[in-house]
Backbone bond lengths (Angstrom), bond angles and torsions (degrees), N, CA, C in turn:
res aa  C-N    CA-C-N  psi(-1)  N-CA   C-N-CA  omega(-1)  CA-C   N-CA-C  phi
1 X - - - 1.470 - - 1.528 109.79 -
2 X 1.340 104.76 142.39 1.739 113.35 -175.34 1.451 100.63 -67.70
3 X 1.370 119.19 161.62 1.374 137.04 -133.73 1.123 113.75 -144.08
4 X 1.579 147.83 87.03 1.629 146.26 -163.55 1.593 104.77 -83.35
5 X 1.206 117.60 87.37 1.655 104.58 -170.17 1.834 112.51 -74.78
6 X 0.856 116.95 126.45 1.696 129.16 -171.88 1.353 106.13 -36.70
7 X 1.918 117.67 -51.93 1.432 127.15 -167.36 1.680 102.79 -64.45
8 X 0.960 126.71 -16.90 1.680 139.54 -179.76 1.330 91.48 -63.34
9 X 1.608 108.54 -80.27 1.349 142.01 -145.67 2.391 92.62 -60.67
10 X 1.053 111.39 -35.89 1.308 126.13 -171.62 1.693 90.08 -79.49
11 X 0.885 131.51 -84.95 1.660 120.17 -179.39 1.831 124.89 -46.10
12 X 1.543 118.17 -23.07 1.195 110.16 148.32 1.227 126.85 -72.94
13 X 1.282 121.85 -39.19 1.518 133.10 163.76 2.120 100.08 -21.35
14 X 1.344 101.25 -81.72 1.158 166.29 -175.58 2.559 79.61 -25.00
15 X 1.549 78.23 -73.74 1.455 81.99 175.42 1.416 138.09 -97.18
16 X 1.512 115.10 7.59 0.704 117.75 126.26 1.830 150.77 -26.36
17 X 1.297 89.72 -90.98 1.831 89.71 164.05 1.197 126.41 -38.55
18 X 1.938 103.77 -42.48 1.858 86.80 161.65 0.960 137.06 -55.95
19 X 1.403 113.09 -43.09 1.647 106.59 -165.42 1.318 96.17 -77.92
20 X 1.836 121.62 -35.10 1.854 95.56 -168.79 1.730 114.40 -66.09
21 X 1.965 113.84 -1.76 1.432 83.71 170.87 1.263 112.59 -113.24
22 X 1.639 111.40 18.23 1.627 117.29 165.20 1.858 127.04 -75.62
23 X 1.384 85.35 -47.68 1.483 106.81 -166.19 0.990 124.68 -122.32
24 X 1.328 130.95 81.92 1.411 142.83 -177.38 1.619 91.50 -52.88
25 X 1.569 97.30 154.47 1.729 147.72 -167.51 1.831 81.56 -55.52
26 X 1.351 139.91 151.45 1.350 134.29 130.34 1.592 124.61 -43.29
27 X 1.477 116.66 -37.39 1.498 136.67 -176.13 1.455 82.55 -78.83
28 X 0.940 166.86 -16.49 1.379 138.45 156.09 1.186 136.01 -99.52
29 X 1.257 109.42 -30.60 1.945 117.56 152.53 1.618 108.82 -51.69
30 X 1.457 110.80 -34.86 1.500 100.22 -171.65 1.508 105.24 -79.12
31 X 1.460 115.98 -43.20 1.679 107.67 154.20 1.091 128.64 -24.28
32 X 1.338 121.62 -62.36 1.309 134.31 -167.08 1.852 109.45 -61.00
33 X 1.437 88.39 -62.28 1.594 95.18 166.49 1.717 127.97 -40.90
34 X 1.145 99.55 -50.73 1.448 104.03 173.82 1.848 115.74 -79.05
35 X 1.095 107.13 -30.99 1.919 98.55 171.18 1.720 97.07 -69.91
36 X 1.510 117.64 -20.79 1.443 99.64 -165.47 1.824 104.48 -80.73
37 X 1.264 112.80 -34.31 1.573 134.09 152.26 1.579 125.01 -11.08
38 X 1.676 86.57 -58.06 1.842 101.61 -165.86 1.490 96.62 -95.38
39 X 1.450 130.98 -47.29 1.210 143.23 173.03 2.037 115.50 -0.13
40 X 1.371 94.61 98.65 1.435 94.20 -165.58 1.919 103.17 -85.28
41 X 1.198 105.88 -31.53 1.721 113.65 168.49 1.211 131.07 -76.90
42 X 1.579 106.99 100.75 1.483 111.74 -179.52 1.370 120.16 -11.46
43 X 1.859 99.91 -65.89 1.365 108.60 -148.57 1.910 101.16 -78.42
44 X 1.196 99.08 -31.85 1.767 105.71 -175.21 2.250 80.80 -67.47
45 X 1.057 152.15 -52.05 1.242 131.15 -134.98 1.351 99.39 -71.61
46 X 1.799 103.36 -46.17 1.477 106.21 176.24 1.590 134.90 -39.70
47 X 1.415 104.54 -45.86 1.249 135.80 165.30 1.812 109.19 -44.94
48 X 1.170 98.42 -58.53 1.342 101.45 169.52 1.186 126.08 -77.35
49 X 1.579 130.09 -5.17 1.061 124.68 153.51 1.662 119.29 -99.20
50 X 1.111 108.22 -8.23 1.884 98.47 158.97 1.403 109.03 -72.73
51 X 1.499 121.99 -26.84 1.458 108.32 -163.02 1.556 103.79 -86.59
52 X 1.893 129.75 -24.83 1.326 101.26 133.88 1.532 143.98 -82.10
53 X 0.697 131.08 -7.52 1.290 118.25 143.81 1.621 122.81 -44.36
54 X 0.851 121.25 -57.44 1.662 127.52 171.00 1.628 109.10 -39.40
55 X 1.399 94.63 -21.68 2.275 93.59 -159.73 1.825 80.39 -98.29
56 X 1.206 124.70 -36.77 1.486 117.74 -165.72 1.551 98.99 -73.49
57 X 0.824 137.50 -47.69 1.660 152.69 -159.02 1.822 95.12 -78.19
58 X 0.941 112.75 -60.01 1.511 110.00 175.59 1.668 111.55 -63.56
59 X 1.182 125.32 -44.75 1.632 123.71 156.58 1.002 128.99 -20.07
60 X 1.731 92.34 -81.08 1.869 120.78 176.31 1.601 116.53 -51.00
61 X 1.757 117.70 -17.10 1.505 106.70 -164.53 1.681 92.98 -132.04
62 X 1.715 116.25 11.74 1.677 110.04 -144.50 1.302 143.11 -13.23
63 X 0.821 75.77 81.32 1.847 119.35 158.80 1.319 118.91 -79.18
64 X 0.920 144.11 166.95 2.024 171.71 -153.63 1.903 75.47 -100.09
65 X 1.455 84.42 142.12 1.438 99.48 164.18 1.759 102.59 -103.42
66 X 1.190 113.57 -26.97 1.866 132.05 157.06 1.006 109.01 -135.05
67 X 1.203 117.81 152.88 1.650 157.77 124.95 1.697 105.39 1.28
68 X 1.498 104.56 -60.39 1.349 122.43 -143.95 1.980 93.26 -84.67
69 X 1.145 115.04 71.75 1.199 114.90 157.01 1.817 134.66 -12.21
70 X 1.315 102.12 -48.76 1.391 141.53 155.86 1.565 93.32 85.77
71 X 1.407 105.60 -156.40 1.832 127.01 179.02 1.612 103.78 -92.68
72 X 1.730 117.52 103.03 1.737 109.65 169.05 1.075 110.82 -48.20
73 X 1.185 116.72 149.38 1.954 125.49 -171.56 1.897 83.31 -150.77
74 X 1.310 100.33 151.02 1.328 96.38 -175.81 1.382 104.58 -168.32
75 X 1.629 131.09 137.26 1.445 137.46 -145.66 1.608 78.60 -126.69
76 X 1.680 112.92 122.91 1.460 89.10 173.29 2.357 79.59 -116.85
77 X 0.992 105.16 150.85 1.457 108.64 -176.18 2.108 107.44 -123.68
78 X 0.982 105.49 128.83 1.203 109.11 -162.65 1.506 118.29 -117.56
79 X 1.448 123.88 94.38 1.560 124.91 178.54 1.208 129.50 -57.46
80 X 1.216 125.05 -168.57 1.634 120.30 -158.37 1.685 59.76 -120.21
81 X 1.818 83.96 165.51 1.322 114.52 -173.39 1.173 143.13 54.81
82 X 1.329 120.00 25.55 1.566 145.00 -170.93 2.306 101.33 -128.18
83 X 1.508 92.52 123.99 1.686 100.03 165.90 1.606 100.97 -97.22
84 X 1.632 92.46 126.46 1.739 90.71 175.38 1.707 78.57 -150.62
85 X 1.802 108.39 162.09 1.207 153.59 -175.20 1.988 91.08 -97.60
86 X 1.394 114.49 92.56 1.168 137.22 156.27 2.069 105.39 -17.07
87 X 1.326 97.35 -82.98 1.459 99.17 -176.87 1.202 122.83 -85.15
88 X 1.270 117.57 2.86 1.730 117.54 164.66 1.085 101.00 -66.15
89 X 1.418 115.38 -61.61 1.805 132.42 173.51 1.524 111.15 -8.19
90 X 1.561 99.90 -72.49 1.354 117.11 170.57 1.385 141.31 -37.66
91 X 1.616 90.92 -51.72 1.496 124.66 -173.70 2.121 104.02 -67.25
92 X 1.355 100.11 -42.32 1.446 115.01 -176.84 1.338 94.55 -81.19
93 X 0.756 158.07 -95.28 1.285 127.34 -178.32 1.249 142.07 -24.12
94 X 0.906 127.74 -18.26 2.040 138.81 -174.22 2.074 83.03 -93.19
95 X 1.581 100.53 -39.41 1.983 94.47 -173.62 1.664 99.35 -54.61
96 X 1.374 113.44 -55.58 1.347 125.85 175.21 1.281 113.69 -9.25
97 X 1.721 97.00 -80.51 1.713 120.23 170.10 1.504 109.41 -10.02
98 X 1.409 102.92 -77.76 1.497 146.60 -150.90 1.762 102.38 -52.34
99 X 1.524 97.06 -55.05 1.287 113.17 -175.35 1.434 113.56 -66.79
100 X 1.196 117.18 -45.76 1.227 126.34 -165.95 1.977 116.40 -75.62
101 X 1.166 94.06 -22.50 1.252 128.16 174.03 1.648 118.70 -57.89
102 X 1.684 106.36 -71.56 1.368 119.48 -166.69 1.855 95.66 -110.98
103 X 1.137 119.68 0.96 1.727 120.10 148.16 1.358 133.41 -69.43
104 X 1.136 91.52 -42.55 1.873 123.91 179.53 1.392 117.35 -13.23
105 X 1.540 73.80 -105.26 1.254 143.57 9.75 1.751 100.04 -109.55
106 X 1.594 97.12 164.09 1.415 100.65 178.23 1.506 100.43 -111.11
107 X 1.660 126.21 178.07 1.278 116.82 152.46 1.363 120.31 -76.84
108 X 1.077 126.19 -176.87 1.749 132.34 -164.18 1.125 82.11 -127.72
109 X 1.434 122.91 129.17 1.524 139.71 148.87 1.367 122.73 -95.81
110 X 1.182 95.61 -25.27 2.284 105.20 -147.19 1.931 80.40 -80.55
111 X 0.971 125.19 138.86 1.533 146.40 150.17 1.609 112.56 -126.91
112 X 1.513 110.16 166.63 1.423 129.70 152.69 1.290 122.20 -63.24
113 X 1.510 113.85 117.18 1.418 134.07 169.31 1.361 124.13 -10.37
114 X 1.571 111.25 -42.32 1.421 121.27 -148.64 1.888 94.40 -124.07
115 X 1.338 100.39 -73.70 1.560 100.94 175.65 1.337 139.33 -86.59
116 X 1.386 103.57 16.08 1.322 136.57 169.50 1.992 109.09 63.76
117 X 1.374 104.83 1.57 1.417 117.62 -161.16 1.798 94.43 -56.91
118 X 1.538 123.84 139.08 1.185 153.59 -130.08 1.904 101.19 -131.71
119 X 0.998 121.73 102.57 1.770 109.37 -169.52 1.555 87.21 -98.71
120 X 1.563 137.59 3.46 1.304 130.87 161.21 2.008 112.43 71.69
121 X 1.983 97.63 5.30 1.495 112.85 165.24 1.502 126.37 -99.29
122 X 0.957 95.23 -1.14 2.046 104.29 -167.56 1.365 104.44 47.47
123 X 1.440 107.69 41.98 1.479 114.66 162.08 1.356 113.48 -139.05
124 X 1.418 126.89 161.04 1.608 139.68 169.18 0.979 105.13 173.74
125 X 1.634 110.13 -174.87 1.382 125.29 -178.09 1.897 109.37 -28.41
126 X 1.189 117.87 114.26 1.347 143.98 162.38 1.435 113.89 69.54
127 X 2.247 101.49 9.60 1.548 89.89 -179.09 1.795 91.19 -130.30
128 X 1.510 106.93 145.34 1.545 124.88 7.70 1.467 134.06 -50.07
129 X 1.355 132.28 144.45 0.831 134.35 179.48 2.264 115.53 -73.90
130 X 0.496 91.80 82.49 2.290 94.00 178.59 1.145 108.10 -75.14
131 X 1.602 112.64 110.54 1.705 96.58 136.19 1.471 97.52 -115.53
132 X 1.628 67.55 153.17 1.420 96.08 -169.03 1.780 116.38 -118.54
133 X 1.213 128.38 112.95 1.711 139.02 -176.63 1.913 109.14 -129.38
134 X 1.628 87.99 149.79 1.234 91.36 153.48 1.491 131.99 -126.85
135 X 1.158 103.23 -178.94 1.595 95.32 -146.98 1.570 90.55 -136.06
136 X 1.923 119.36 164.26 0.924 154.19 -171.51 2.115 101.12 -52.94
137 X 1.695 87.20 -54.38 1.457 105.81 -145.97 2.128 97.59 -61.80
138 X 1.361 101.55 174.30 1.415 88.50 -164.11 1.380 98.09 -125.89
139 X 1.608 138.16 151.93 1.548 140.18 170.65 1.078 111.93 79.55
140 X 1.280 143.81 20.01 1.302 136.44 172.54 1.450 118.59 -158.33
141 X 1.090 98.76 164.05 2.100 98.27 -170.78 2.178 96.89 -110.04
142 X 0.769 97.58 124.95 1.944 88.06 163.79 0.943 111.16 -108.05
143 X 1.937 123.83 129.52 0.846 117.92 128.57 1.514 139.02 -125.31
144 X 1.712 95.03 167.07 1.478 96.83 -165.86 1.979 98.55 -103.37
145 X 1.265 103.14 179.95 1.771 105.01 -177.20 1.627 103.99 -157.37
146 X 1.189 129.98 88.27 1.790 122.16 155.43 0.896 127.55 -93.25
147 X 1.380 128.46 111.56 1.565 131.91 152.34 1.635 122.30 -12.94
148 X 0.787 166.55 18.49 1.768 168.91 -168.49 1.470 84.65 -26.23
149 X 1.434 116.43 117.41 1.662 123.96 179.90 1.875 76.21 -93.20
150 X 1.696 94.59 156.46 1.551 104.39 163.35 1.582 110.29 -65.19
151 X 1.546 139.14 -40.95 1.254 124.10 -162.66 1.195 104.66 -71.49
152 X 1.282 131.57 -62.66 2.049 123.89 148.39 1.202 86.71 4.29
153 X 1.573 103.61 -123.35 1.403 135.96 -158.22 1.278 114.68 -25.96
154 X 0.877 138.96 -28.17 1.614 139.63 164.58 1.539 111.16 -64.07
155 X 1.086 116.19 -34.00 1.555 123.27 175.17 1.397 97.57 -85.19
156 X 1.467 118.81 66.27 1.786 107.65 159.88 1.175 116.92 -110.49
157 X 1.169 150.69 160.25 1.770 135.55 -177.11 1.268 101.40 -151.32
158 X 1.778 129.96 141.69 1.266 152.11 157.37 1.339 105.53 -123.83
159 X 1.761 89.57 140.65 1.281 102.65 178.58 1.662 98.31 -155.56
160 X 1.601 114.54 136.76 1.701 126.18 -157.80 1.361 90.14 -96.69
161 X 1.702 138.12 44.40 1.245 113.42 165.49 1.665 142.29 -26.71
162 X 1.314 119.54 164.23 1.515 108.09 -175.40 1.877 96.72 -119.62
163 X 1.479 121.71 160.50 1.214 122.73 -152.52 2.175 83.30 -75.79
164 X 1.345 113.44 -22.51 1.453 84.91 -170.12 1.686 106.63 -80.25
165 X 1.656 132.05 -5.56 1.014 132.35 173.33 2.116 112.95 -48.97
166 X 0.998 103.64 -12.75 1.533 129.72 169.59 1.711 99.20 56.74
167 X 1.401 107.48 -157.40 1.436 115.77 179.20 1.569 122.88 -69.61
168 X 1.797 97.52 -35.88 1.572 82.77 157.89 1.366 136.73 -98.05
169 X 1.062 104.26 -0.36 1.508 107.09 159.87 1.430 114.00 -47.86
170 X 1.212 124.07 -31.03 1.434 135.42 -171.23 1.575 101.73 -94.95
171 X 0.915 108.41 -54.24 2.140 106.16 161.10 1.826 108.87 -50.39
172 X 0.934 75.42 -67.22 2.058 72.49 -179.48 1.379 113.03 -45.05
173 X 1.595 123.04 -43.52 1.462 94.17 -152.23 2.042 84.92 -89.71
174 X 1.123 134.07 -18.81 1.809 137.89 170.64 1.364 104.48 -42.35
175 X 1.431 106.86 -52.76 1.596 116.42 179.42 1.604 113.99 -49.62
176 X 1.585 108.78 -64.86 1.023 112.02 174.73 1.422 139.41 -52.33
177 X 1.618 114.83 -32.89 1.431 139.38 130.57 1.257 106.24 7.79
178 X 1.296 97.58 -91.45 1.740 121.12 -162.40 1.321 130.94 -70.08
179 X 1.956 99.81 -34.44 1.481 113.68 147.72 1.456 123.46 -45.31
180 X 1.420 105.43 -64.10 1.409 114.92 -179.06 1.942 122.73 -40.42
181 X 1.348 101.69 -45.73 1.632 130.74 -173.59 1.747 95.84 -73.39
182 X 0.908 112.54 -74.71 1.693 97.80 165.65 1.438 103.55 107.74
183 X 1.416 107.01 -112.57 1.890 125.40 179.32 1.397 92.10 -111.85
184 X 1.445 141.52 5.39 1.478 134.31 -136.43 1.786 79.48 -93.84
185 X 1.481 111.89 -56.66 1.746 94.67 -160.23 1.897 115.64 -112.46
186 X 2.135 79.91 58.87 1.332 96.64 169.23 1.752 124.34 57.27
187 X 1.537 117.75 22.75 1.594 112.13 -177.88 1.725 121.16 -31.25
188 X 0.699 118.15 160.88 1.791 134.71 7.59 1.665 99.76 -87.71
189 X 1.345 100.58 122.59 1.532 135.99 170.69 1.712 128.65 -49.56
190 X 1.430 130.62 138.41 0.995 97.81 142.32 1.854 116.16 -119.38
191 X 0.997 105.41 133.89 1.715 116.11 -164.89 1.732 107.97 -87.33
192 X 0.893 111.70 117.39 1.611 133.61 -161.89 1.644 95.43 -106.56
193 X 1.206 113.54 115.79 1.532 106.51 176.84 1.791 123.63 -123.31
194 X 0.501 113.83 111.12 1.696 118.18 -174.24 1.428 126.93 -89.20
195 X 1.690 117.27 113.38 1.320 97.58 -154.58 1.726 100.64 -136.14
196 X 0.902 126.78 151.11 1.195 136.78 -153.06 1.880 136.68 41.86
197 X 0.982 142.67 -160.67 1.678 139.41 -173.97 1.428 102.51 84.58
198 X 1.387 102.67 -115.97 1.903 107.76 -158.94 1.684 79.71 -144.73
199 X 1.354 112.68 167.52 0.964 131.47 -177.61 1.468 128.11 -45.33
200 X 1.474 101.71 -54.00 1.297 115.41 166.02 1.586 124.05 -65.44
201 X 1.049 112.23 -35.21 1.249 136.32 165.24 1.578 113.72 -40.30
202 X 1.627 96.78 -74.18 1.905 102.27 172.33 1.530 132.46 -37.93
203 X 1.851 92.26 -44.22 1.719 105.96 174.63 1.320 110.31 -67.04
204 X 1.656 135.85 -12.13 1.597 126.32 -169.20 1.212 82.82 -125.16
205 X 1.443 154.59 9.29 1.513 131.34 128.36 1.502 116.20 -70.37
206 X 1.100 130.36 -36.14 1.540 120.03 173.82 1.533 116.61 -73.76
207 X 1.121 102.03 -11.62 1.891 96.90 177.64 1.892 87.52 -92.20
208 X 0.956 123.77 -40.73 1.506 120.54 -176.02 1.038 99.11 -45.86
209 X 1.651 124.17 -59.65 1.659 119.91 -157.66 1.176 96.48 -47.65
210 X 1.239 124.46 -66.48 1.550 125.60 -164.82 1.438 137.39 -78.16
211 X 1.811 90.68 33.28 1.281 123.58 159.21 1.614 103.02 -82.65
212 X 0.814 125.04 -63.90 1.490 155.12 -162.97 1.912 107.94 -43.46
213 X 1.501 124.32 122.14 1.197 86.91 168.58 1.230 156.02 -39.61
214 X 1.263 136.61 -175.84 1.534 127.97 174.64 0.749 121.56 -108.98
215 X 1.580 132.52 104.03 1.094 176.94 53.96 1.549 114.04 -157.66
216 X 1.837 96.67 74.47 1.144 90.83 164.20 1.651 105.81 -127.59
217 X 1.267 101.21 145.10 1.656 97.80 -152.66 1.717 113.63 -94.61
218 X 1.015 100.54 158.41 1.627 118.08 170.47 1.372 126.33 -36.54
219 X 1.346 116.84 100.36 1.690 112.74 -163.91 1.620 111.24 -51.89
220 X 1.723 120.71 -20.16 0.925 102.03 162.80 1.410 132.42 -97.25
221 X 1.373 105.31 151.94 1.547 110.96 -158.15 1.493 122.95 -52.05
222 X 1.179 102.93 -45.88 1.462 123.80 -171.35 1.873 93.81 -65.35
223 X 1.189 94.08 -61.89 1.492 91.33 -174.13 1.751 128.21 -62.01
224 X 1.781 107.12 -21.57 0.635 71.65 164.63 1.706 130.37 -106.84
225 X 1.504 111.10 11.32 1.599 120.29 166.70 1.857 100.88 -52.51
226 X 1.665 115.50 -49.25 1.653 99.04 179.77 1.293 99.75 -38.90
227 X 1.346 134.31 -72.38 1.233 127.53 -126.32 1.798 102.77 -91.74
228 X 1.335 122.67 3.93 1.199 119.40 151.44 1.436 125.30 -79.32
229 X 1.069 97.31 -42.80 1.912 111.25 -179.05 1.715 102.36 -73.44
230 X 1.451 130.08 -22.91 1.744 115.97 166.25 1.807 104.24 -88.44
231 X 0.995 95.61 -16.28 1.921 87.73 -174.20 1.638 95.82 -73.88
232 X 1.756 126.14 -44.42 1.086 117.29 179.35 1.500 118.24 -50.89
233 X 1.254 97.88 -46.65 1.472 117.63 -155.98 1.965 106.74 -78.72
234 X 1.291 118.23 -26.53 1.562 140.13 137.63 1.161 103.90 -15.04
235 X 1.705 98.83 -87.28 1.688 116.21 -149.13 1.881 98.55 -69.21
236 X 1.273 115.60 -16.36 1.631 115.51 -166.93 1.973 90.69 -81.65
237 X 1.056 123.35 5.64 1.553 124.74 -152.18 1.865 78.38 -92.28
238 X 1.152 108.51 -76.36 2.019 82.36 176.40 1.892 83.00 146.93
239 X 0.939 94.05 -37.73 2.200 112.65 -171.58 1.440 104.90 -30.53
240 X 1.659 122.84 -34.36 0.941 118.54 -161.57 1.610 134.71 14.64
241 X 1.410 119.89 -162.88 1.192 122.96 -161.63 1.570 108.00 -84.13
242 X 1.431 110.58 129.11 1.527 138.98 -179.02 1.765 98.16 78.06
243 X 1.685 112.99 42.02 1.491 94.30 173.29 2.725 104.00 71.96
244 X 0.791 105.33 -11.38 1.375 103.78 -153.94 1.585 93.31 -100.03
245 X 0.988 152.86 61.93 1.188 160.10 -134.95 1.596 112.02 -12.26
246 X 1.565 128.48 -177.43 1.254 148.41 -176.09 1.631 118.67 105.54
247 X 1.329 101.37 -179.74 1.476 108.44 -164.30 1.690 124.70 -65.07
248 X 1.437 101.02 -25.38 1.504 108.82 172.67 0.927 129.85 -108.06
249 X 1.325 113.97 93.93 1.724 111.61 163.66 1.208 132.67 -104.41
250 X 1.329 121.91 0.14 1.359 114.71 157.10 1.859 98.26 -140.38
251 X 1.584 121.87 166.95 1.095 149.13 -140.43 1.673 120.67 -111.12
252 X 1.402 80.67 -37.57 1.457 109.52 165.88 1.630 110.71 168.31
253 X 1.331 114.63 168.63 1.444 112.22 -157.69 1.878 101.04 -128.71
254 X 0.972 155.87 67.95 1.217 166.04 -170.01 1.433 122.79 -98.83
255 X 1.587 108.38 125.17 1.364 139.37 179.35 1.000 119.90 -113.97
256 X 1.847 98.75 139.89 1.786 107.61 174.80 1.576 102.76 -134.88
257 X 1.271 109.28 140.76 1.675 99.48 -171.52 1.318 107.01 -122.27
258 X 1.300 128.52 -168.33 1.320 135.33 175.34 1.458 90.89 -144.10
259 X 1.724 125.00 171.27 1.361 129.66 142.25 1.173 97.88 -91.52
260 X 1.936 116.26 162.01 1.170 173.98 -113.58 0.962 157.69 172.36
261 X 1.717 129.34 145.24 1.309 113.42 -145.51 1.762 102.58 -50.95
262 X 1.828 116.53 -158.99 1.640 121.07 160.50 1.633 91.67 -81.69
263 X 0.754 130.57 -33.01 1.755 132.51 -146.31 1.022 112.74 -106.49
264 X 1.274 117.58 15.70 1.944 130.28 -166.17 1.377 129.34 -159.03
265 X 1.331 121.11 116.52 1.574 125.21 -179.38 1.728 109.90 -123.39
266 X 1.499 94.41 85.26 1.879 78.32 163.23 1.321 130.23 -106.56
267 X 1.221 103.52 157.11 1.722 102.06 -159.52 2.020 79.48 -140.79
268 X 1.508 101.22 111.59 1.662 112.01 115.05 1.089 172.42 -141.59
269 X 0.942 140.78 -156.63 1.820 138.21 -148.00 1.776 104.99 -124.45
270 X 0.867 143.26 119.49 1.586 131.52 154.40 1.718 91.35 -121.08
271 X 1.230 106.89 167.52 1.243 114.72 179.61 1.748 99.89 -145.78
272 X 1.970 104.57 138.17 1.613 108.18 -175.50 1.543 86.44 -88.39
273 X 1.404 115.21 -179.17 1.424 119.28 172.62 2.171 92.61 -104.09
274 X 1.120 112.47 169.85 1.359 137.76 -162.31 1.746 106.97 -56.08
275 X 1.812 108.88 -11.42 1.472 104.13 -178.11 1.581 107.65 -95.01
276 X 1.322 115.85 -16.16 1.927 128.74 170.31 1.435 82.57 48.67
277 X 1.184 125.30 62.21 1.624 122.24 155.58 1.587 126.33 -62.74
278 X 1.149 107.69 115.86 2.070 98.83 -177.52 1.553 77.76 -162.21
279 X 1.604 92.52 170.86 1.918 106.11 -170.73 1.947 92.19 -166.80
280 X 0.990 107.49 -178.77 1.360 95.73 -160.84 1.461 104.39 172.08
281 X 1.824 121.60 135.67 1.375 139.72 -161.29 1.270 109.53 -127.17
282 X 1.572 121.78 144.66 1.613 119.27 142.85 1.597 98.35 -96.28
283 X 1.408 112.77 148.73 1.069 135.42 155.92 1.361 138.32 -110.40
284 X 1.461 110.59 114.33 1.459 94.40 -147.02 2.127 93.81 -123.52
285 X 1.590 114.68 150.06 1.140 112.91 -172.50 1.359 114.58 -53.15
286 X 1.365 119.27 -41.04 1.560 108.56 -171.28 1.525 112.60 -73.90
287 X 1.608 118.42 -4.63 1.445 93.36 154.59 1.706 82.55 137.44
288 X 1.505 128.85 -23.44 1.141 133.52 -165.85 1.290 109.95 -72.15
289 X 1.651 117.80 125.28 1.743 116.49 169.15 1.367 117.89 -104.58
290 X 0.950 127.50 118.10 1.839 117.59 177.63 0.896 95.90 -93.70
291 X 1.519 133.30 151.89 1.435 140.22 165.53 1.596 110.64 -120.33
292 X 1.526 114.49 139.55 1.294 104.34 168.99 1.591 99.80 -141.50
293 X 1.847 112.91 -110.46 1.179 129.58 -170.55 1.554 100.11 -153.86
């Protein structure tokens, strides 16, 4: 049986994080490009054209597209027909972190909860963050890697709706979301929404959505008309880009749901900031890495 060797899995880790904070997605430069296109506010267009410029200039010289290193989050996906060591898996990846970190070098974000103490790896207790699934597909391991900047991630929201709170109950409290968040997680956004399961559940469908390219919509229908009719209804909000008014404030608006109890609707919100940084590998036993997005 084919064989996922850890030291592989630790150098994609490893390059990963670079490129997701070198090289933004194509699906999001082309976003960007096109809100900068329609952009009816001087001052928001400009805005949107420093922030590409900022992605070309960091490319052309690689460089950080930010500062903000953020929280590693990392999708490791696991095929049928592959022998691998469960917590090496794990373990090679957190080396990844580590390496990529104090090689870089990157900045260190990740600290302790309480005493804020700094190990200068963007790793500790349970971070990197892994989920970890397996999947249909066969001979290869995927993984994916996003940066979670803190101003994002601070903008996350749960809320235990009830089934009579209805459909807009679920528009209202998204709206309010995004109102609330402001300039805080850097717009134009992309808004990840998570809607039904258990609590925990909702929060790792809205970070999923915004796995997903930008704006590509929800195979189901219904769902995905919601998420056209709040992206409109978003961008009509005025917030525009960096919080500073204009037409775009978010990028695209994307949902992943689960079913749910009769007696329960949760819906939440995380929001990426405007660079939707993620990067992403097959890993394959004989040694081969593809890299994409």
């Amino acid at each position: 049986m084919a064989t996922i060797e850890p030291k592989l899995v630790t150098q994609t880790a490893k390059e990963l994080y670079i490129r997701a904070l070198k090289v933004l997605p194509p699906d999001v430069k082309a976003a960007l490009a096109r809100a900068a296109e329609r952009e009816r506010h001087p001052r928001a267009r400009e805005i949107l054209g420093v922030m590409l410029k900022n992605v070309e200039v960091a490319e052309t010289r690689g460089l950080l597209v930010c500062q903000d290193t953020g929280t590693p989050v990392y999708k490791l996906r696991i095929g049928r027909g592959l022998a691998y060591d469960g917590p090496a898996l794990l373990a090679a990846i957190a080396d990844g972190v580590k390496q990529a970190t104090i090689e870089h070098p990157l900045r260190s974000s990740v600290c302790h909860p309480i005493d804020r103490t700094n190990p200068q790896t963007n790793t500790g207790q349970r971070i990197p963050m892994i989920d970890v699934e397996f999947v249909e597909a066969s001979g290869y391991v995927e993984l994916k890697m996003m940066p979670k900047g803190s101003g994002s991630e601070n903008m996350s929201f749960l809320k235990m709706l009830t089934p009579a709170d209805g459909l807009n109950g679920i528009k209202r409290f998204v709206l309010e979301c995004v109102v609330n968040a402001g300039g805080m997680p850097c717009p134009p956004t992309l808004v990840g929404i998570g809607l039904g399961g258990t609590s925990d559940l909702a929060m790792k469908l809205a970070k999923e959505a915004i796995w997903r390219p930008v704006g590509s919509p929800n195979p189901d229908p219904a769902i995905a008309a919601l998420e056209a009719e709040l992206l409109e209804t978003i961008n009509g909000l005025g917030l525009g880009p960096m919080g500073l008014g204009g037409d775009t404030t978010a990028l695209a608006v994307q949902i992943e749901y689960a079913h749910t109890h009769i007696t329960q609707n949760p819906v939440a919100v995380t929001l990426q900031c405007w660079r939707g940084e993620r990067a992403a590998a097959r890993i394959y036993p004989d040694g081969r890495v593809e890299y994409g997005f």
